[in-house]
C-alpha positions in Angstrom: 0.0 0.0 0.0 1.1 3.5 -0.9 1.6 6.3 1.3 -1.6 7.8 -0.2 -3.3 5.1 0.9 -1.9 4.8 4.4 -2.9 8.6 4.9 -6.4 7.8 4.1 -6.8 4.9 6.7 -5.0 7.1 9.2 -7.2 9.8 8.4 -10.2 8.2 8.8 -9.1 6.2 12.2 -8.3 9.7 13.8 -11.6 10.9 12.5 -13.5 7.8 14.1 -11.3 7.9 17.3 -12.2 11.9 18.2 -15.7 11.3 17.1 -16.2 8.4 19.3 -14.4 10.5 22.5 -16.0 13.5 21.2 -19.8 12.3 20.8 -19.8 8.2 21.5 -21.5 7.7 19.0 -19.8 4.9 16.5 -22.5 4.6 13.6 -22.6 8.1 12.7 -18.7 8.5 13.0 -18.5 6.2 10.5 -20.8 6.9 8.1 -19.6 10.6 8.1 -15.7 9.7 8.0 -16.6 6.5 5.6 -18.9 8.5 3.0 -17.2 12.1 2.6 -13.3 10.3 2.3 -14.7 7.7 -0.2 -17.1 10.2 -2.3 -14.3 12.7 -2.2 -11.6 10.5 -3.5 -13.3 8.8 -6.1 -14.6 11.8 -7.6 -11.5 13.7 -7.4 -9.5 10.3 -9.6 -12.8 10.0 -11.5 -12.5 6.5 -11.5 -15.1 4.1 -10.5 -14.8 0.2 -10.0 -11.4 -1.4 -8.8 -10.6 2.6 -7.1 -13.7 1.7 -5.3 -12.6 -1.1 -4.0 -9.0 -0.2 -3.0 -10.5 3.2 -1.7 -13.2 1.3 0.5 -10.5 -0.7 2.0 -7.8 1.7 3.0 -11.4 3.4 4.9 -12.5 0.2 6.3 -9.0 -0.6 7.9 -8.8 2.7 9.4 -12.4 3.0 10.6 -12.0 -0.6 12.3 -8.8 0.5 14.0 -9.8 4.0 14.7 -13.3 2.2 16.4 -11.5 -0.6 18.3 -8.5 2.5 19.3 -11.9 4.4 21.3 -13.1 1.0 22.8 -16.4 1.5 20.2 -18.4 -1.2 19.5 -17.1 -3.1 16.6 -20.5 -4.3 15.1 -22.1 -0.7 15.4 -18.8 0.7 13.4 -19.4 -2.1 11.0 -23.0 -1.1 10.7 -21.7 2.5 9.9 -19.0 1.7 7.3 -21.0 0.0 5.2 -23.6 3.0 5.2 -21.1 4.8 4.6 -19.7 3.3 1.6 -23.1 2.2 0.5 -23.9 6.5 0.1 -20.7 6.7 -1.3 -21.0 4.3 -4.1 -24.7 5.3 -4.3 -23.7 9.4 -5.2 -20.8 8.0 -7.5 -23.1 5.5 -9.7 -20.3 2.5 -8.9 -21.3 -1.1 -8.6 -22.4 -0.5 -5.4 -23.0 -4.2 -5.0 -19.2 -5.5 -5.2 -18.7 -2.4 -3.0 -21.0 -3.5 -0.4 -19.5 -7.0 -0.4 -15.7 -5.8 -0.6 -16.4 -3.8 2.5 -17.7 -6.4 4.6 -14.7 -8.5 3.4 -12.1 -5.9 4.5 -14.3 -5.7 8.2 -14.2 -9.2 9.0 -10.0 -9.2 7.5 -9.2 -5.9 9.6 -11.1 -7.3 12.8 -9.6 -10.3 12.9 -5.9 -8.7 12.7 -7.4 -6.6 15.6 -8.6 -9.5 17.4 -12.0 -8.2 17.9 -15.4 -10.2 17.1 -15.5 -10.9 13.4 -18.9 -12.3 13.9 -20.0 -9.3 15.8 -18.4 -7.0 13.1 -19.7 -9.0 10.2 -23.4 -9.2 11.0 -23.3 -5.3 11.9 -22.0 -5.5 8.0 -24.9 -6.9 6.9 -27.3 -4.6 8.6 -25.7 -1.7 7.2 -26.0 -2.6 3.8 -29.7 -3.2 5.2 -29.7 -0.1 6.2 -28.1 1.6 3.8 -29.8 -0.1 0.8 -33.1 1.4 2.1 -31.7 4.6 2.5 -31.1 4.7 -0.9 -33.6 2.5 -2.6 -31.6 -0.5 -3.4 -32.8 -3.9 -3.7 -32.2 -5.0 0.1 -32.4 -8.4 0.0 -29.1 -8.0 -2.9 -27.5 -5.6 -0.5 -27.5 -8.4 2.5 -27.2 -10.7 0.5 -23.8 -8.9 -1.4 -22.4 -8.0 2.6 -23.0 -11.6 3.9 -21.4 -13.2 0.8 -18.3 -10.9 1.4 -18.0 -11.2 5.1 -18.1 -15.0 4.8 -15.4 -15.2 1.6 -13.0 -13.3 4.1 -13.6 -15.3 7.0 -13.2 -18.4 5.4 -9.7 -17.1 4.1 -8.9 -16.7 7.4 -9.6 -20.3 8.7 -12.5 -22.6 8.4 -13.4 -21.8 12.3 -13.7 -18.0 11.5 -16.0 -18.8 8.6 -18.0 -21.1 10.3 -18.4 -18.2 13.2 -19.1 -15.4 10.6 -21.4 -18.2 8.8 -23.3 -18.5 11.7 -23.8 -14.6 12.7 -25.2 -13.5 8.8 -27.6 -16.6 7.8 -31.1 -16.4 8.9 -32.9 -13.1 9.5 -31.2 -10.0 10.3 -33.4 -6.8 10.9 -36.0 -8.5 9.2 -34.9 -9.3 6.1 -33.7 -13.2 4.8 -30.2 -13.0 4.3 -29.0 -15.8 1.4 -25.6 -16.3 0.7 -24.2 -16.8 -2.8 -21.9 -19.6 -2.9 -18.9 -19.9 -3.7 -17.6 -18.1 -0.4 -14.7 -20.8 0.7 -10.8 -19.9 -0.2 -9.4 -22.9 -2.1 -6.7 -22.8 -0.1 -8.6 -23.7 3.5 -11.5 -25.5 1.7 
């Protein structure tokens, strides 16, 4: 990662970290921080697609760090990123989909280095893209659907026991919406 990059995820953990002291409030830290750094840097490369992706993860690293630095609650800043991307990609016209689901992949990667609870993290994923998507007027069902696909592929690059764990917290219902998982999510390497 490039210095450009590690300036956005230090930039948004010190903008999570003083909003958490300031205010203690962890969703709306994040979807400010999330949604102005990643609308801002995509319009100002005009680029759309991979940029999305490599944007939304130098923000999701640094909102998870900058969250777990302020002893926030990891599943609330999950919730939050993903809003926050999910207004992001929404004002930008990117594949908000493969957004959503890279997002919740780099949560459950960037807990895990952290040591915090990637199931936690990774169903508060999946109800911000809930959230999110009907903020917007996405399809819902896709945006759970895209958030607990991603979460899962990460965890089960971690290890099997992580995936099962994540597995486990995003199947089922989840602020009232059915939450279907599109195979394939397993690594080949820990299948």
């Amino acid at each position: 990662m490039d210095t450009k990059h590690n300036g956005i995820a230090e930039t948004i953990k010190d903008d999570i970290v003083n909003a958490i002291k300031g205010a203690g409030d962890v969703v709306n830290a994040a979807v400010s921080a999330v949604s102005g750094v990643v609308t801002s840097t995509i319009q100002s490369t005009g680029k759309i697609g991979v940029s999305v992706l490599e944007v939304t993860s130098d923000v999701v690293k640094g909102a998870i760090q900058g969250a777990k630095d302020a002893g926030g609650d990891l599943g609330l800043a999950a919730k939050g990123i993903v809003i926050g991307v999910i207004r992001s990609a929404g004002q930008v016209g990117a594949q908000t989909f493969d957004t959503i689901a890279g997002a919740a992949g780099g949560i459950v990667k960037n807990t895990a280095e952290l040591l915090g609870d990637v199931a936690l993290a990774a169903k508060g994923a999946v109800e911000g893209a809930i959230a999110g998507a009907k903020e917007i007027g996405l399809n819902i069902e896709e945006a759970a659907s895209a958030a607990a696909t991603g979460a899962m592929k990460a965890a089960y690059e971690i290890s099997s026991e992580v995936g099962a764990k994540v597995r486990h917290a995003v199947t089922g219902t989840i602020s009232g919406i059915e939450v279907v998982i599109k195979e394939p999510f397993k690594s080949e390497k820990n299948a």
